[in-house]
C-alpha positions in Angstrom: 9.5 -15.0 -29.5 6.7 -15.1 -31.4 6.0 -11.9 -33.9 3.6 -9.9 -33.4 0.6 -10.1 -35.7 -2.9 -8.0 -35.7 -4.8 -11.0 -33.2 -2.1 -10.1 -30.8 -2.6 -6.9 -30.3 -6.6 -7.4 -30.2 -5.9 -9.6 -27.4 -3.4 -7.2 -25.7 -6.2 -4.4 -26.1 -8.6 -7.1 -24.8 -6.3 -7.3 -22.0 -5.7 -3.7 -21.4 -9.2 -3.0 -20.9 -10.0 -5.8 -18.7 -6.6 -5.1 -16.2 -7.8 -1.3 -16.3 -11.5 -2.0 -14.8 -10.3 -4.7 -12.1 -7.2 -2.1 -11.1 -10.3 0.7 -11.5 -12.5 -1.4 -8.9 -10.1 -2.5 -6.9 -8.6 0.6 -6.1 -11.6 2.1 -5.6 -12.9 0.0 -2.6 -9.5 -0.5 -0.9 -9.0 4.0 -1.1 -12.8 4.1 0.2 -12.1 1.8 3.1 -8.8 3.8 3.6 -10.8 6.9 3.4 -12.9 5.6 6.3 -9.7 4.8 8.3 -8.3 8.2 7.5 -11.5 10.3 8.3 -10.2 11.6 12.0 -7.0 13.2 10.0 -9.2 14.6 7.5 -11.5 16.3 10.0 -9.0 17.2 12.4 -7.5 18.9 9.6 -10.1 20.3 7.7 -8.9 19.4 4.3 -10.6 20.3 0.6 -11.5 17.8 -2.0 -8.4 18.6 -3.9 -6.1 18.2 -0.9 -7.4 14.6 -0.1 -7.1 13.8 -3.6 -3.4 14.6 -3.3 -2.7 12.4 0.2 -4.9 9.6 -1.8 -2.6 10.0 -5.0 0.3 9.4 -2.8 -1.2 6.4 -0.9 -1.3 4.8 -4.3 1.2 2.9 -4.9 1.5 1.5 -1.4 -1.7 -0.5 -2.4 -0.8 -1.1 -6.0 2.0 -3.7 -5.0 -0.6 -6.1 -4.2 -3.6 -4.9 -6.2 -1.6 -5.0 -9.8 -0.6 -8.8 -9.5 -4.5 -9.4 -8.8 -5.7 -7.4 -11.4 -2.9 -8.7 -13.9 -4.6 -12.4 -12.7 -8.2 -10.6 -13.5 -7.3 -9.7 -16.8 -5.8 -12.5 -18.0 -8.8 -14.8 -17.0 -11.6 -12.2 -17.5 -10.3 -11.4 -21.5 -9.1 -15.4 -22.4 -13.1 -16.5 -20.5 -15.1 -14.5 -22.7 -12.9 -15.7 -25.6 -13.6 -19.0 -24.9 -17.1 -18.3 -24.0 -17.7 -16.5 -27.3 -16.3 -19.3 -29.5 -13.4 -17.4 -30.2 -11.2 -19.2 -29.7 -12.6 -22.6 -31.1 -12.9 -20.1 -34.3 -9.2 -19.5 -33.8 -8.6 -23.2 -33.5 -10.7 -24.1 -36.6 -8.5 -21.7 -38.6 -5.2 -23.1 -37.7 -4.4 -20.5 -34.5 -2.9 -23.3 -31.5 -3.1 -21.6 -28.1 0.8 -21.2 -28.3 0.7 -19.1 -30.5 -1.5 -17.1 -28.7 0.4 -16.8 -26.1 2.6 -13.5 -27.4 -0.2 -11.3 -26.0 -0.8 -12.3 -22.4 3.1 -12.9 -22.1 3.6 -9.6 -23.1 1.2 -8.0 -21.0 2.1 -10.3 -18.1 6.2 -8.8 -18.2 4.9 -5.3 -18.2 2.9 -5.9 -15.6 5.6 -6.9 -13.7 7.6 -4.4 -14.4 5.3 -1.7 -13.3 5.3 -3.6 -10.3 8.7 -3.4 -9.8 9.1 -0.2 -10.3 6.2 0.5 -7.9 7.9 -1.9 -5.5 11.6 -0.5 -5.7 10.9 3.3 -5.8 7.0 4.1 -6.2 6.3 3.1 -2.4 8.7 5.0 -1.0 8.2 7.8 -2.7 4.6 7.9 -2.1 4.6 7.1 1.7 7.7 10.4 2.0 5.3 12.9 0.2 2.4 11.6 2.0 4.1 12.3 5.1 5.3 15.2 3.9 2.5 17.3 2.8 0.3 15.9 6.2 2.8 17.8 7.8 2.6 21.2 5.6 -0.8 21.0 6.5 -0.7 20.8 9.9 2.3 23.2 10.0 -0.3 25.9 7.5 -2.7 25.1 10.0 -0.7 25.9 13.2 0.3 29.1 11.8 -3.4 29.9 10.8 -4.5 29.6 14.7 -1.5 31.4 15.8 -3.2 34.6 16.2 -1.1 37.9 17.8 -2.0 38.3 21.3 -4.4 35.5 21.9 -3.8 32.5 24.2 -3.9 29.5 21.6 -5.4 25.7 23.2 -5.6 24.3 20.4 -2.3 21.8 21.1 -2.9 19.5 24.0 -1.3 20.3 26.7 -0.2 23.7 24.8 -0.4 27.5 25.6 0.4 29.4 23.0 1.3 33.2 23.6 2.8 35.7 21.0 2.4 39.3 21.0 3.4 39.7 17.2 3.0 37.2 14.5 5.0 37.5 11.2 3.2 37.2 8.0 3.2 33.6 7.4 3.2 33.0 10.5 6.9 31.4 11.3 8.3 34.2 13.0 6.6 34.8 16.7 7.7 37.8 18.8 7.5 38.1 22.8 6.0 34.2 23.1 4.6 32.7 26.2 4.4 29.1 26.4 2.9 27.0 29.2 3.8 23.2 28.7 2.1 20.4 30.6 2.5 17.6 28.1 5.1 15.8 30.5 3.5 14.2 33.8 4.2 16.0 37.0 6.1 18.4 35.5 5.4 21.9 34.2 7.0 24.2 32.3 6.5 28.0 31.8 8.7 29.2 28.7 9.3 32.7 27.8 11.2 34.4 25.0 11.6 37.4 22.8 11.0 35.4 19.5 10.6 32.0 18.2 9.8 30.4 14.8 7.7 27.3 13.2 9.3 24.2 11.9 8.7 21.1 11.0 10.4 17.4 11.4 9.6 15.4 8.9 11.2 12.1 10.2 10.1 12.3 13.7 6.7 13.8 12.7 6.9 16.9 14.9 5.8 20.5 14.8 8.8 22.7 16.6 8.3 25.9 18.1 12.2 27.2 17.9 12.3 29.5 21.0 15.7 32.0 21.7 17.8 33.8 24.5 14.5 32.9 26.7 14.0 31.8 30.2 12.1 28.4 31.8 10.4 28.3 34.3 9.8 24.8 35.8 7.8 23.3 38.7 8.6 20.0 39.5 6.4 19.0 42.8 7.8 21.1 45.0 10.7 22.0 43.4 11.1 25.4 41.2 13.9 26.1 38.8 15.1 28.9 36.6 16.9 27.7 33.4 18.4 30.7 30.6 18.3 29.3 27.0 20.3 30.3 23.5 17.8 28.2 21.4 15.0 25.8 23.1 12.6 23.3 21.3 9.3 22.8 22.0 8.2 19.7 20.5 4.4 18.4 19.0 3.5 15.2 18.7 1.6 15.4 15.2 -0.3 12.3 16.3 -2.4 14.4 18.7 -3.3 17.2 16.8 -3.8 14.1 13.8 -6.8 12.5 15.4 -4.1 9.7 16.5 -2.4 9.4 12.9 1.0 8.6 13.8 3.5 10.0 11.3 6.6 9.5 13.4 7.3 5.4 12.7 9.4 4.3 10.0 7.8 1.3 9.1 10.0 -1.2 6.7 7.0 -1.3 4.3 7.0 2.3 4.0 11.0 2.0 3.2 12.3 2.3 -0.4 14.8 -1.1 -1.4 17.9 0.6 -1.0 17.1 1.6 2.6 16.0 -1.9 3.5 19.2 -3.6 1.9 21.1 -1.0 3.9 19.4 -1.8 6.9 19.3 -5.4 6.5 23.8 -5.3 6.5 23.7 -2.7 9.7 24.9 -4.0 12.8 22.8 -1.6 15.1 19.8 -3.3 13.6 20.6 -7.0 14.8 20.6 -5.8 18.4 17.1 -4.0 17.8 13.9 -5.9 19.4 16.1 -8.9 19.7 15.8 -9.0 16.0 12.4 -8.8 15.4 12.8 -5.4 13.7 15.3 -7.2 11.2 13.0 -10.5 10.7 10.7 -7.7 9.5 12.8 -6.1 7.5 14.5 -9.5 5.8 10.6 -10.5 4.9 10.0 -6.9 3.5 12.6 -7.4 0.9 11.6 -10.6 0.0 8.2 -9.2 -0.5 9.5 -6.5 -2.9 10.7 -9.0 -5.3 8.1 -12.0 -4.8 4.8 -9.8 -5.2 5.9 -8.1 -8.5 6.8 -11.8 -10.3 3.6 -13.0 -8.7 2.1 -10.6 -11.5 3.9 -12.8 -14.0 3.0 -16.1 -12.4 -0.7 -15.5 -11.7 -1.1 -13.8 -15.0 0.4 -17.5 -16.5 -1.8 -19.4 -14.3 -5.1 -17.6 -15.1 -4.9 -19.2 -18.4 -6.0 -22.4 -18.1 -7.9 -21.4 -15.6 -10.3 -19.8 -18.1 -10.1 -22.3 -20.3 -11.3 -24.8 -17.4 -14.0 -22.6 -17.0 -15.1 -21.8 -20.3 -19.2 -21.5 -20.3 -18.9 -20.0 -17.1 -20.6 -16.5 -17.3 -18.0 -13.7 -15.9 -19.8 -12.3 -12.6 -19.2 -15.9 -11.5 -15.4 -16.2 -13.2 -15.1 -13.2 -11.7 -15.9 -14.9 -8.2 -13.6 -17.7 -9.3 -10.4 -15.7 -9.8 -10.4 -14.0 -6.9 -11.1 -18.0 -5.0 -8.4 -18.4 -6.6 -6.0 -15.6 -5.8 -7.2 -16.0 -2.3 -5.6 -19.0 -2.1 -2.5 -17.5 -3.7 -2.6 -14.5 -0.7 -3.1 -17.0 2.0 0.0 -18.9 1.2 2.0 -15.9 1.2 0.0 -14.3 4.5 1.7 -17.8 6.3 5.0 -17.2 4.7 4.9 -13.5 6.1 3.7 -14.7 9.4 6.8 -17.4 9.9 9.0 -14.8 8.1 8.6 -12.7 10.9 8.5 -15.0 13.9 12.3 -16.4 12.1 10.5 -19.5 11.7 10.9 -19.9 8.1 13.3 -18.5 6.7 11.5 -15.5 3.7 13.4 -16.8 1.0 11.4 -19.9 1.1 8.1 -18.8 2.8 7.3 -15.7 0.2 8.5 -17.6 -3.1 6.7 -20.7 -2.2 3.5 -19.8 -3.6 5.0 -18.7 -6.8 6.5 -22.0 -7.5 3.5 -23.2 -6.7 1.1 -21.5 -8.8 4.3 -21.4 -12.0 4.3 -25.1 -11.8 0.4 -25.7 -11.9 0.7 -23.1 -14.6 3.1 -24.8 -16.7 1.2 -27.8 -16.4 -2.3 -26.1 -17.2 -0.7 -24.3 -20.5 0.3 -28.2 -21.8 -2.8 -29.6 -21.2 -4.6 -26.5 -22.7 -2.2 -26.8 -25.9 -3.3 -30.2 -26.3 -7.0 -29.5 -25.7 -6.8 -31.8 -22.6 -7.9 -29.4 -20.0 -10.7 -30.3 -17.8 -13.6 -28.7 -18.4 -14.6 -27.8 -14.8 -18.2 -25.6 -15.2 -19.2 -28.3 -17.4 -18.9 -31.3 -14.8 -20.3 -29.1 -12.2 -23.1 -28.5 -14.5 -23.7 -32.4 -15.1 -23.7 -32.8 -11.9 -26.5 -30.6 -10.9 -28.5 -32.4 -13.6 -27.8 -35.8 -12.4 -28.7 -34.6 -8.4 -31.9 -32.7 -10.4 -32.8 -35.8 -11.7 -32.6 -38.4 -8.6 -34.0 -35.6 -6.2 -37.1 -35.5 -9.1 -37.3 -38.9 -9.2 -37.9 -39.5 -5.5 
């Protein structure tokens, strides 16, 4: 390993910077375009600045999986560009500085990187996607209680009536409550009882009026029934009251690593959706490992990229690397796709592009250490002159 000297730690500044503006940026559009998605939850719950702040905070790291590989690629190219742009590096050259041993910096950066990523990937998404959940749910449960008002008939719940003469502070204890369900086709249900409570499911994403030693009273077309009860739920789908938000899926991506290796080995699971359910799963854990080494790989590759490029101002690098990783994303969208489907088995269709894009960067670094990269924006260049020049002449 190469020591560290005072030009690496420029660079790894250099690099810093750069990573910190793409990861700025990116994040930025993708939690704007989330926001847009999201805006039917936010209404429907009427939640402050602060509070969708916090749900975005915990959304974070479900989009930093993919976005820190991109913007590890972004600084890479972006800082070693302007280098080369700015003669720095042919100063470097002139004063006995070969691109190996240059390479410290980016390397460096490139393994933390990854291991951010990783950590994101094996814990960070999880966590974020339970707390999201979480506190969606304490905030519809704070609002349920708010609109729970002693001896008023509550609508707000479709297919709801809410009825309590007394209303604890709080709001979880309810005292002589009436209910009138009609969320079940063709059947309804009058529910009385001398108290009842608030609760939450997390994992199903339900709000649970807890009912005891009541009566129901149910109509089913012509037929009328009288049931006694210790304790009786009556269950909410969130996704209702959510604007269609649907909190009540666990969704492999949303899964920390330890749950998807667990569900990967359970028997139960094979039988599920004929196995599509563990096709997803299988791909998901290949993803958790491939997409954090992509930040690795891509960081390697964006090397001689920029030195391919050199000349090239960075608006249009810019557009360049992300050509580039676009490439990168479509190979592994087909591998996900044939993942899936059990066409391909994940293990080959998710590290494909890595090898890929390791091996073209292997090859790039040699050429560049030898100075025999091609010089890309300068043959594009000479060939707009030469075009210029025959489309002038005739």
């Amino acid at each position: 390993m190469f020591a560290f000297r005072k030009i690496h730690w420029q660079i790894l500044k250099e690099l810093a910077t750069s990573f910190a503006l793409s990861l700025g940026a990116l994040l930025g559009l993708i939690l704007i375009g989330r926001m847009l998605q999201l805006k039917d939850l936010f209404l429907s719950q009427n939640l402050g600045f602060l509070e969708i702040l916090e749900l975005f905070g915990y959304l974070t790291p479900f989009f930093l999986l993919l976005l820190l590989p991109i913007a590890c690629m972004l600084g890479v190219f972006l800082t070693f560009l302007r280098m080369s742009t700015d003669n720095e590096l042919l100063a470097l050259k002139a004063g006995g500085v070969s691109l190996y041993q240059l390479l410290a910096a980016p390397l460096v950066f490139c393994v933390l990187c990854t291991a951010v990523d990783f950590g994101v990937s094996f814990w960070g998404l999880s966590w974020g996607m339970d707390n999201f959940k979480s506190t969606v749910l304490e905030h519809a449960r704070s609002r349920t209680q708010l609109v729970l008002q002693p001896g008023v008939f509550n609508r707000e719940f479709p297919g709801l009536t809410l009825f309590a003469q007394q209303v604890d502070p709080g709001g979880k204890g309810l005292h002589q409550v009436f209910v009138r369900d009609e969320t079940r086709a063709n059947v309804r249900a009058t529910i009385v009882a001398p108290e009842g409570q608030v609760a939450t499911d997390t994992a199903l994403g339900q709000i649970i009026f807890l009912l005891h030693d009541g009566h129901i009273y149910r109509q089913t077309g012509d037929k009328f029934d009288v049931l006694g009860f210790n304790v009786y739920a009556v269950r909410l789908d969130l996704s209702k009251l959510l604007g269609g938000f649907r909190l009540d899926r666990d969704k492999p991506k949303e899964m920390s690593l330890t749950h998807l290796l667990a569900l990967q080995h359970d028997p139960s699971i094979k039988k599920k959706d004929d196995g599509v359910y563990l096709n997803k799963v299988r791909v998901e854990i290949q993803k958790r490992f491939a997409l954090p080494a992509a930040c690795f790989v891509l960081g390697l590759f964006a090397l001689p990229v920029a030195f391919s490029f050199q000349g090239l101002k960075q608006h249009l690098g810019l557009l360049l690397a992300l050509g580039c990783f676009l490439v990168y994303y479509t190979m592994l969208s087909v591998g996900l796709s044939l993942g899936e489907t059990a066409s391909l088995d994940p293990r080959v269709g998710l590290w494909v592009p890595n090898a890929v894009f390791l091996v073209v960067a292997g090859i790039g670094i040699r050429m560049a250490g030898k100075e025999r990269y091609p010089h890309l924006f300068d043959w594009l260049a000479h060939l707009r002159q030469r075009f210029g020049r025959k489309a002038a002449a005739a």
